[in-house]
C-alpha positions in Angstrom: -114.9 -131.4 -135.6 -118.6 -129.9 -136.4 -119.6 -126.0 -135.9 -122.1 -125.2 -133.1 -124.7 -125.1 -136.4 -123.6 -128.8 -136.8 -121.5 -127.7 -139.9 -117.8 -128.4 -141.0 -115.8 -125.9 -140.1 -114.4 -125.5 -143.2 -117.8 -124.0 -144.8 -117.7 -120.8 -143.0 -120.3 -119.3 -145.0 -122.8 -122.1 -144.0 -122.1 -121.7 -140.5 -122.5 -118.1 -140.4 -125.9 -118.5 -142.1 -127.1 -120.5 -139.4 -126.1 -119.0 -136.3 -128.6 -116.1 -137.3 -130.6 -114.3 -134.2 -133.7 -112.9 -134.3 -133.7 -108.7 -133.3 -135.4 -107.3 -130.5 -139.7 -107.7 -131.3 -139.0 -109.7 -134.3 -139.7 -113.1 -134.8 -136.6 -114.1 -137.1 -134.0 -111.6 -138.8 -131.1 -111.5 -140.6 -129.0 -110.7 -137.8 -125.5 -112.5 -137.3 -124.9 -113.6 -134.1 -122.6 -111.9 -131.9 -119.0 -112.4 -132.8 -118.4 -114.9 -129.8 -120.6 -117.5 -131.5 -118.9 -116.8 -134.7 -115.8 -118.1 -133.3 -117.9 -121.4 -132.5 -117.2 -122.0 -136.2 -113.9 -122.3 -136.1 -112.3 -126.1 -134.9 -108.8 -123.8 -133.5 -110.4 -122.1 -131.0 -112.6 -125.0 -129.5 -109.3 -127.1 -129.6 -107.0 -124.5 -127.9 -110.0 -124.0 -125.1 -110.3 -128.0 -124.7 -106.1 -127.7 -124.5 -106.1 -125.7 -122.0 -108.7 -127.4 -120.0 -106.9 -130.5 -120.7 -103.9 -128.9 -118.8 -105.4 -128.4 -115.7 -107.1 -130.6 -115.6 -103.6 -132.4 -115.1 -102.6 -129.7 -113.3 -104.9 -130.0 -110.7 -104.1 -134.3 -111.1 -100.4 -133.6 -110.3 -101.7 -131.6 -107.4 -103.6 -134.0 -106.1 -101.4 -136.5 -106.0 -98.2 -134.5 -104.4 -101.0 -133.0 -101.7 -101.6 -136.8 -100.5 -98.0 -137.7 -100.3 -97.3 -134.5 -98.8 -100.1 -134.7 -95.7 -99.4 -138.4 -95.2 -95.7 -138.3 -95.2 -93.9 -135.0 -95.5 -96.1 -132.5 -93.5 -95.2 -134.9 -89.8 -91.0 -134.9 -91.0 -90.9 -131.3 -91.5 -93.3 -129.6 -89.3 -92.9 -131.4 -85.7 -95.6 -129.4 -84.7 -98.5 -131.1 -87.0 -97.4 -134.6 -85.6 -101.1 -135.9 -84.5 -103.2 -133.6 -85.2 -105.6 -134.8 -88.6 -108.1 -132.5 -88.0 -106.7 -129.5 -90.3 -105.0 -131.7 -93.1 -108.0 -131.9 -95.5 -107.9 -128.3 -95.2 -104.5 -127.7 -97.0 -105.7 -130.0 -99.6 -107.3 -126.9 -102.0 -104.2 -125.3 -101.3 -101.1 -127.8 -102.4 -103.2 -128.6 -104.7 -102.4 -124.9 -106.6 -99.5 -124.3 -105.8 -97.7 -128.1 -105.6 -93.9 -126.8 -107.7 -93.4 -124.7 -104.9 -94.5 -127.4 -102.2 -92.2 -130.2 -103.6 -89.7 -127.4 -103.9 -90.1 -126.4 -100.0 -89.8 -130.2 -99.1 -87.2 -131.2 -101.0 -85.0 -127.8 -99.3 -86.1 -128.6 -96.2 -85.5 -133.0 -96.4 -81.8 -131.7 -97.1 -81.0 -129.2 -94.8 -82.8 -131.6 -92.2 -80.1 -134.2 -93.4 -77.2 -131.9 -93.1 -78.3 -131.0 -89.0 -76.6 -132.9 -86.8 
């Protein structure tokens, strides 16, 4: 993985050398950039960041997928009242989508208390 200086990340030195800033009225100095770019250098921190991307990223996948099953099966067997009516569904979709544990939690409670009614 390269530096944003197009370094390895390894030479440090190098990379610090070239993420120089010029100061206020100056046309180049031999100022180090601020300490947020010096972390550029460093392959850990990029790859953490693209981790945690990553996971929601798959997150959001998961989220995606339980919010379509939800509104095309569950949402009509466990509330009566949304039998029909379409026009509201693609508004929960943001929603589920965040916070899908806890729907596939709620339907799964509710599919087997609905089963135990009789």
């Amino acid at each position: 993985m390269l530096c944003r200086a197009g370094l390895d990340p390894g030479s440090r030195v190098q990379c610090l050398r070239r993420l120089r800033v010029p100061a206020q009225g100056q046309e180049s100095a031999d100022l180090l950039a601020p300490r947020s770019a010096r972390y550029l250098c460093r392959g850990r921190t990029l790859e953490t960041a693209a981790f945690l991307i990553e996971l929601g990223r798959y997150y959001l996948y998961a989220g995606g997928v339980v919010s379509v099953l939800f509104l095309v099966v569950g949402i009509d067997r466990i509330e009566p009242s949304a039998n029909g009516s379409y026009a509201f569904r693609p508004l929960l979709i943001p929603g589920i989508c965040l916070i899908w544990p806890l729907v596939i939690y709620r339907w799964a409670v509710l599919e087997r208390t609905r089963g135990d009614k009789p």
